[in-house]
Backbone bond lengths (Angstrom), bond angles and torsions (degrees), N, CA, C in turn:
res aa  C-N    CA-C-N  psi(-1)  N-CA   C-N-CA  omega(-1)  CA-C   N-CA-C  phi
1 X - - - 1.395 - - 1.518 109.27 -
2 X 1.057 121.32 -37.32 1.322 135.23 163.65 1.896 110.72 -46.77
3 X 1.012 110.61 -92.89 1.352 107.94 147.78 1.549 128.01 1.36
4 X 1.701 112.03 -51.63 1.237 116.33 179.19 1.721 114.21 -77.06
5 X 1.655 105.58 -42.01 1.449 127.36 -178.81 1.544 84.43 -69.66
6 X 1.001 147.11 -32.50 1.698 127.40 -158.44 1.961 92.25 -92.81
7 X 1.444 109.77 -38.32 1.304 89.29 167.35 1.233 137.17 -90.89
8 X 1.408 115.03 3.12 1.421 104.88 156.31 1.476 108.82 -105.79
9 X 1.233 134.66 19.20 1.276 121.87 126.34 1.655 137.06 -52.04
10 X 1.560 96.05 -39.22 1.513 108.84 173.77 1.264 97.89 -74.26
11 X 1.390 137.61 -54.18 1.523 137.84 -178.59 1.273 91.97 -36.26
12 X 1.226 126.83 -68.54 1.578 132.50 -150.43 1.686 100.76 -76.80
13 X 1.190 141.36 -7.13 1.364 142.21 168.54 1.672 93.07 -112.46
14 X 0.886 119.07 7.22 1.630 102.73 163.60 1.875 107.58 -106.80
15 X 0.991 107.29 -29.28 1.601 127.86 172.78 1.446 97.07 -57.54
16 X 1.808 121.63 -62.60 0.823 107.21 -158.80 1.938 120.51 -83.21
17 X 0.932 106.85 -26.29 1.294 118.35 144.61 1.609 131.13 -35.38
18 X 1.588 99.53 -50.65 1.633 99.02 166.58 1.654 124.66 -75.54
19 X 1.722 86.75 -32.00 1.888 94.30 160.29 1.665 106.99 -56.60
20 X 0.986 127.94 -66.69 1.666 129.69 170.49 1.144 97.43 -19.07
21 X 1.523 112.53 -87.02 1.699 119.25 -169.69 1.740 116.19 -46.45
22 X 1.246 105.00 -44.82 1.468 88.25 162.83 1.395 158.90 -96.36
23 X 1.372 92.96 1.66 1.807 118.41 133.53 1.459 130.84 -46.43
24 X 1.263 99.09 -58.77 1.339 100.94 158.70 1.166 138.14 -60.51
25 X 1.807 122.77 -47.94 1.196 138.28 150.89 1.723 103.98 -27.22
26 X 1.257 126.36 -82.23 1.407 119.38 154.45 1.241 131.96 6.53
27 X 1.323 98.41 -81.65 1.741 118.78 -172.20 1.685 86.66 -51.47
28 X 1.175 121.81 -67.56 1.667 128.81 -159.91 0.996 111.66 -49.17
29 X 1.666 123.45 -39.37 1.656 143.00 -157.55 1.794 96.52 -76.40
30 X 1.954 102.50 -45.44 1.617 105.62 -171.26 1.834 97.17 -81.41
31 X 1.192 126.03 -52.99 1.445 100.60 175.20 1.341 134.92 -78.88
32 X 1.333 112.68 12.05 1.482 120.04 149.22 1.277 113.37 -97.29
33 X 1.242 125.19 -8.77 1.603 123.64 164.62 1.394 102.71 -69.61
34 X 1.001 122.82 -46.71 1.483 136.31 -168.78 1.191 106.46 -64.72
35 X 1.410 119.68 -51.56 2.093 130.14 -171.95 1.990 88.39 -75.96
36 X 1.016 121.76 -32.81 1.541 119.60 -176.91 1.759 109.98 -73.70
37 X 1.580 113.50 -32.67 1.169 109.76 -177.58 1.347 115.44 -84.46
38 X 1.836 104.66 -19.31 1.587 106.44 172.69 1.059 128.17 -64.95
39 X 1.868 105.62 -32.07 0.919 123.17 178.61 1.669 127.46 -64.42
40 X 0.972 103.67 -50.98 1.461 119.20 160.01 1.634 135.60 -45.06
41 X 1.853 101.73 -31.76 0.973 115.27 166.97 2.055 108.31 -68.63
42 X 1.546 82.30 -59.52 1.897 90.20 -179.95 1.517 114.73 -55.08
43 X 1.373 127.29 -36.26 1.569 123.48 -173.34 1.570 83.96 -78.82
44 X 1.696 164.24 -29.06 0.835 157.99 -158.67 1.663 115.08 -88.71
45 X 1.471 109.42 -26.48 1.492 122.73 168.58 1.349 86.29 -93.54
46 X 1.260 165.87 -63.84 1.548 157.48 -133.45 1.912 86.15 -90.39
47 X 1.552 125.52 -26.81 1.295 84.85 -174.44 2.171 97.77 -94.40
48 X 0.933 112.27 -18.00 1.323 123.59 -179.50 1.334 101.23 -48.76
49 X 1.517 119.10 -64.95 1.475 141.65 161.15 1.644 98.46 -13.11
50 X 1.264 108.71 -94.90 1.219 134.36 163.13 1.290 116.21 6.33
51 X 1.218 108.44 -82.06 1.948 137.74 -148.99 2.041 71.17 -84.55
52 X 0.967 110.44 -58.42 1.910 103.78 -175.16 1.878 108.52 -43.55
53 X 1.442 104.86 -45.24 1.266 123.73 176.27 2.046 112.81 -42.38
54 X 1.475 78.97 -59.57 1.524 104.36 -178.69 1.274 111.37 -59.33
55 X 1.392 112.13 -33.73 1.749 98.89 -170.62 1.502 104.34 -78.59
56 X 1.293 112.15 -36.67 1.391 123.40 -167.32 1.714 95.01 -63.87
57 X 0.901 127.31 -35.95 1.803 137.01 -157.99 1.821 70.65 -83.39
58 X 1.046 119.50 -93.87 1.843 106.77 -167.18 1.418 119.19 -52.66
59 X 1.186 119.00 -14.87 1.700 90.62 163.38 1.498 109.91 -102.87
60 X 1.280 116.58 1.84 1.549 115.82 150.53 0.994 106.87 -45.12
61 X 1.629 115.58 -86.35 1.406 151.49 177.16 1.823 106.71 -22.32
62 X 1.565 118.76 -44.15 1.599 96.72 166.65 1.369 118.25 -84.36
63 X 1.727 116.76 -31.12 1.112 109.53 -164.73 1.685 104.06 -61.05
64 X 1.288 126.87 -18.71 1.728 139.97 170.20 1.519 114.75 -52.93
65 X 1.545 79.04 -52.15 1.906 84.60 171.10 1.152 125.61 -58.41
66 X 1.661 104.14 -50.00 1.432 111.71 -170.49 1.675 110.49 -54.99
67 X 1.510 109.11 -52.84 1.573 138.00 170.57 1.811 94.37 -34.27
68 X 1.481 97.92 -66.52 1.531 81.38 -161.09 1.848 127.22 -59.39
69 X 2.014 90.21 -27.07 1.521 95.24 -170.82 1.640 91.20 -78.49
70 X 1.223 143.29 -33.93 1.516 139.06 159.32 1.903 102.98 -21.51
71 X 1.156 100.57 -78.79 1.940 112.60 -171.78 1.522 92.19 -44.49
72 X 1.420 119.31 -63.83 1.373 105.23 -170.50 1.462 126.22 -61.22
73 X 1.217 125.77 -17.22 1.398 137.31 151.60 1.315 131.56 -54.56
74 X 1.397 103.04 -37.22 1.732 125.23 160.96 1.093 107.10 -68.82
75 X 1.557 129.57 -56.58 1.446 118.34 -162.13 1.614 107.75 -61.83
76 X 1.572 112.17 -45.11 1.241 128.79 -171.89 1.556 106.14 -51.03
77 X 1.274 123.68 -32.86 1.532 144.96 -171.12 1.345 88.91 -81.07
78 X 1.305 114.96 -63.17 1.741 97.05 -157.57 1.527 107.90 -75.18
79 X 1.808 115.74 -25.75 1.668 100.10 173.41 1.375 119.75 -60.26
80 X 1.508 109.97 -29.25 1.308 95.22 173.10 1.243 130.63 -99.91
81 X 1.238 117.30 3.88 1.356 112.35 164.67 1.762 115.20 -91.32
82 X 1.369 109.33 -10.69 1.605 127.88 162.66 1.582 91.82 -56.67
83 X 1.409 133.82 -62.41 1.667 125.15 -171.38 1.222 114.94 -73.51
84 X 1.262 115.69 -29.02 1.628 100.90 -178.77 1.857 99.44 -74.04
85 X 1.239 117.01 -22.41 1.637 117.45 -155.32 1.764 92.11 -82.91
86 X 1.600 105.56 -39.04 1.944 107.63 162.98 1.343 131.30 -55.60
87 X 1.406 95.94 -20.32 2.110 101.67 -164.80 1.927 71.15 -108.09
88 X 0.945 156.49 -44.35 1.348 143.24 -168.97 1.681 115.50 -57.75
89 X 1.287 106.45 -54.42 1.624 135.03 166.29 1.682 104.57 -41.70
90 X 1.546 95.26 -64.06 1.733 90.59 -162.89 1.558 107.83 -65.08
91 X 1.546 122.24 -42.93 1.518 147.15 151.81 1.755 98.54 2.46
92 X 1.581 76.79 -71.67 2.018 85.21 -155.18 1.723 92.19 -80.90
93 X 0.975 135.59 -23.91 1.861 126.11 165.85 1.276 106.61 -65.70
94 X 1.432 144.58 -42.30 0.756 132.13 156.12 1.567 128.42 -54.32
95 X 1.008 133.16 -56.52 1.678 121.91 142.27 1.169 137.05 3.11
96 X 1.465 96.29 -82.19 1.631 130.70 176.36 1.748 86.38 -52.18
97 X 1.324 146.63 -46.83 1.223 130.60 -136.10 1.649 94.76 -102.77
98 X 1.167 114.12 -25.71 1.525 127.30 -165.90 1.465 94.27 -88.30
99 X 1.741 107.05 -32.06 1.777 83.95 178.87 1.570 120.71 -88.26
100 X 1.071 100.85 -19.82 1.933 125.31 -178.03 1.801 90.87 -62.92
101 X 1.574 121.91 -55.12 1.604 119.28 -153.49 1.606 86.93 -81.93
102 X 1.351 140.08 -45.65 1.918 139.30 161.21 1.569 92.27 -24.22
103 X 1.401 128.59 -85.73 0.978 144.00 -158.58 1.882 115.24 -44.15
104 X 1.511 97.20 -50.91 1.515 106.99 174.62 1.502 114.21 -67.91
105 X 1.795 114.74 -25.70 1.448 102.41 -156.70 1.710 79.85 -99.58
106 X 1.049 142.30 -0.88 1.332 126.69 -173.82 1.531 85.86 -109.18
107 X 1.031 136.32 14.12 1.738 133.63 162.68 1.441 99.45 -79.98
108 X 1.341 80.50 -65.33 1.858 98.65 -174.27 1.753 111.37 -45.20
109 X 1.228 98.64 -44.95 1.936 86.75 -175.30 1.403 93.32 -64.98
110 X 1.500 140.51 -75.54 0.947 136.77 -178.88 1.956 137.88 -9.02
111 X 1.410 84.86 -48.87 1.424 114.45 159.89 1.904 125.19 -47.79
112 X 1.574 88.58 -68.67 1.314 111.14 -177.99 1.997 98.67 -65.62
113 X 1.142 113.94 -35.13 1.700 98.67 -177.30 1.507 92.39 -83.82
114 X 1.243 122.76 -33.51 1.949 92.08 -178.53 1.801 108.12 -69.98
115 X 1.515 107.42 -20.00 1.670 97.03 -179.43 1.737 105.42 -74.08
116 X 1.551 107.08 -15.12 1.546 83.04 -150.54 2.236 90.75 -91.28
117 X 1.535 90.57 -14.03 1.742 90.31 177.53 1.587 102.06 -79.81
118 X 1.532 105.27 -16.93 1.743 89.26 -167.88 1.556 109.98 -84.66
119 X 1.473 122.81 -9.19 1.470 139.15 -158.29 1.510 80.28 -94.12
120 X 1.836 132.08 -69.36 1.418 123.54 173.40 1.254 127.49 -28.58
121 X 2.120 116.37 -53.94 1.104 107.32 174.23 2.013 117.32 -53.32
122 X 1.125 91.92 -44.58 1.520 117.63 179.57 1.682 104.42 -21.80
123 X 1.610 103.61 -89.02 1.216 138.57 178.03 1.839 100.71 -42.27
124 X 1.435 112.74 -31.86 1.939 99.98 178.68 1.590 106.30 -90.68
125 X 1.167 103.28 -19.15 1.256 107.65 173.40 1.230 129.13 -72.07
126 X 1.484 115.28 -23.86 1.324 132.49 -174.85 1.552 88.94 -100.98
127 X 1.197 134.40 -17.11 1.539 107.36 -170.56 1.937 97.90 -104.65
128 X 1.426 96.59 -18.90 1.591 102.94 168.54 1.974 93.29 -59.24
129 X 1.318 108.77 -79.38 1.543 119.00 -177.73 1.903 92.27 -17.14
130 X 1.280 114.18 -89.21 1.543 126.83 -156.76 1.437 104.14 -22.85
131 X 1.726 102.30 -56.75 1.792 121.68 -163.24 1.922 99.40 -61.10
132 X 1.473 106.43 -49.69 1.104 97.32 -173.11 1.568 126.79 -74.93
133 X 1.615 114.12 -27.41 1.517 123.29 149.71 1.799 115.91 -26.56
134 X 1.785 89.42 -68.11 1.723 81.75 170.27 1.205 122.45 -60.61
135 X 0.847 110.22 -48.42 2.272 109.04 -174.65 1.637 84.84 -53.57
136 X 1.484 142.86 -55.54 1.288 120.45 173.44 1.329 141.80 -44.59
137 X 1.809 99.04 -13.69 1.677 112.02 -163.76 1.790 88.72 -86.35
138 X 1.386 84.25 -22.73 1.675 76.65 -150.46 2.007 101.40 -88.89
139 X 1.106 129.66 -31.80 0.898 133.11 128.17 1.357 133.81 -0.32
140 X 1.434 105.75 -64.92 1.143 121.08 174.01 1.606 125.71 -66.28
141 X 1.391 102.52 -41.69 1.430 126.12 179.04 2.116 102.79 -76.58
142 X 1.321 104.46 -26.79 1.896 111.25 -178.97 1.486 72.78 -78.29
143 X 1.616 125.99 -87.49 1.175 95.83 -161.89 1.549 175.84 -39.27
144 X 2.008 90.81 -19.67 1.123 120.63 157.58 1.638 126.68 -64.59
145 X 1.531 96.44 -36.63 1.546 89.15 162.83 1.541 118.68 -80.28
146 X 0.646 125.46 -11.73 1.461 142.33 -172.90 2.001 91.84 -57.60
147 X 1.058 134.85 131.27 1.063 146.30 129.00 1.495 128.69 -34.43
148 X 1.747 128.27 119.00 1.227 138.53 -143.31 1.769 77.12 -82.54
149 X 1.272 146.81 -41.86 1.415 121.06 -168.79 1.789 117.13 -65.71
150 X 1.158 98.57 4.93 1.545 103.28 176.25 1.541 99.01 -104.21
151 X 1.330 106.71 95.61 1.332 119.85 -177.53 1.900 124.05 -88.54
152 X 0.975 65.04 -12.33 1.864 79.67 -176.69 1.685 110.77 -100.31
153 X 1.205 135.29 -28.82 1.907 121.66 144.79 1.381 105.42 -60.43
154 X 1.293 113.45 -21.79 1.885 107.02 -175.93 1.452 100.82 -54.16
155 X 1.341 106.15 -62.22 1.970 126.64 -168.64 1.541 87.90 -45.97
156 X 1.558 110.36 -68.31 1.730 117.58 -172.46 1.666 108.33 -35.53
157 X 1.117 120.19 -57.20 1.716 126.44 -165.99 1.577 90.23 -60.52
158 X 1.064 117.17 -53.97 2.189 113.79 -165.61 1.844 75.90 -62.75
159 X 1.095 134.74 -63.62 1.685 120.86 -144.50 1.901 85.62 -59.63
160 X 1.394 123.02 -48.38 1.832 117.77 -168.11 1.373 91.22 -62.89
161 X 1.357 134.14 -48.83 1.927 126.11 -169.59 1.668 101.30 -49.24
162 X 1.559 104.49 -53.39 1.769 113.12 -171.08 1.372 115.73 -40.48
163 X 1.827 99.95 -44.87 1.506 125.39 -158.16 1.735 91.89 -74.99
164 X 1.136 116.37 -53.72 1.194 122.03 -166.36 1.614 104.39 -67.74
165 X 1.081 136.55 -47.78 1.770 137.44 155.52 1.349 109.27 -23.18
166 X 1.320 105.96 -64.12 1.583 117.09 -171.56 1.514 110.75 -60.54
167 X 1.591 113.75 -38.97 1.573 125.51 155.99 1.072 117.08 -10.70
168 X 1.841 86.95 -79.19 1.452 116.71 -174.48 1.497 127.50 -45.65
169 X 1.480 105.46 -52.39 1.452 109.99 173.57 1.709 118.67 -63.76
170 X 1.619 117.05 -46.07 0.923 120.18 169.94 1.676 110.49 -41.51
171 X 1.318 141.24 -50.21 1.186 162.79 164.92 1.604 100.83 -28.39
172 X 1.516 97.54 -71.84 1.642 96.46 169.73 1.304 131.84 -59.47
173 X 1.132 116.08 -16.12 1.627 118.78 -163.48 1.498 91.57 -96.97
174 X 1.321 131.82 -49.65 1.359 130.32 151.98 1.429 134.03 -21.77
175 X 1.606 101.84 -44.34 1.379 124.84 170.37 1.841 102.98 -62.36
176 X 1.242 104.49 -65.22 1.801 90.39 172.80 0.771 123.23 -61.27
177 X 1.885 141.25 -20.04 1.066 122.71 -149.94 1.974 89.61 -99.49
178 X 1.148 107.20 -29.89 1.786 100.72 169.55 1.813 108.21 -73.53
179 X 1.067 120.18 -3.78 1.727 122.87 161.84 1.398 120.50 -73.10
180 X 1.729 94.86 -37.98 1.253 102.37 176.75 1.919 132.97 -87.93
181 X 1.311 79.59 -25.34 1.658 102.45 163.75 1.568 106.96 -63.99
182 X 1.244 124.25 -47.08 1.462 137.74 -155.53 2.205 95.48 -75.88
183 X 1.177 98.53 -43.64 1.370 120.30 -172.40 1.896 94.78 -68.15
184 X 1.372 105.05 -58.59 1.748 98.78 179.71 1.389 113.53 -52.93
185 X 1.597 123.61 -44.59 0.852 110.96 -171.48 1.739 120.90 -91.07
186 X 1.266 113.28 10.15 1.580 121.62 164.32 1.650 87.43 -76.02
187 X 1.438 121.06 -84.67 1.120 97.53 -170.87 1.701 147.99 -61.91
């Protein structure tokens, strides 16, 4: 009987022991209820957080789209208004170039008829010059027969030599000025 009283003494220190343990069990169950309900609260702001996160990330995410198909609408705008602004450009250079080369080639004819009247005057002038050289030769040759007391064709022959100098140069200056004609119209 002893035996029996000693084991339900142990019964009764094993009881009370499991009372311990499940007090404790308790205590653990309510402050892990508690760290579980905090928890729940905090993963409930972290998913709120979150899903807030998320919306902002997708209406980022279209306003990007929208943005980007915007730029590509622009770019598309400015390439083509880049070609019309190239075919406009080349347009008016071409213009500008057609009216500038009108302008030069109606210089140029202009040119060429004052060279081709100034080479005529030229050419009568030079055959005036030639004719009057001779009437000087000959002149020259009357004057030689001419007798030195005839002093007054003497004076006359120096005024035909003078005339004929002045000829001469005129002759030359003629000579450049068809050099110079020849030179305008190379370039």
């Amino acid at each position: 009987m002893l035996d029996q009283i000693k084991s339900l003494m142990q019964v009764k220190d094993h009881i009370e022991e499991i009372k311990r343990a499940a007090v404790q069990n308790r205590d653990s169950i309510i402050s892990l209820s508690q760290e579980l309900t905090e928890f729940k609260e905090k993963f409930a702001e972290i998913q709120e957080a979150q899903q807030e996160l998320l919306d902002t990330l997708k209406e980022g995410m279209k306003a990007l789209d929208e943005s980007k198909e915007d730029l590509k609408k622009e770019v598309y705008d400015f390439k083509v208004l880049k070609s019309d602004l190239q075919k406009q450009i080349l347009q008016k250079f071409e213009e500008e170039i057609r009216g500038s080369l009108i302008k030069e080639f109606d210089k140029l004819k202009d040119d060429a008829a004052a060279y081709n009247e100034l080479k005529d005057r030229i050419s009568r002038i030079a055959a005036d010059s030639l004719e009057a050289s001779q009437q000087i030769g000959k002149f020259i040759q009357i004057g030689k027969s001419i007798q030195a007391k005839d002093f007054e064709m003497e004076k006359f022959a120096k005024q035909l030599l003078e005339m004929d100098k002045e000829k001469l140069g005129l002759m030359r200056k003629i000579d450049a000025l068809e050099r110079l004609v020849s030179k305008m119209r190379r370039n």
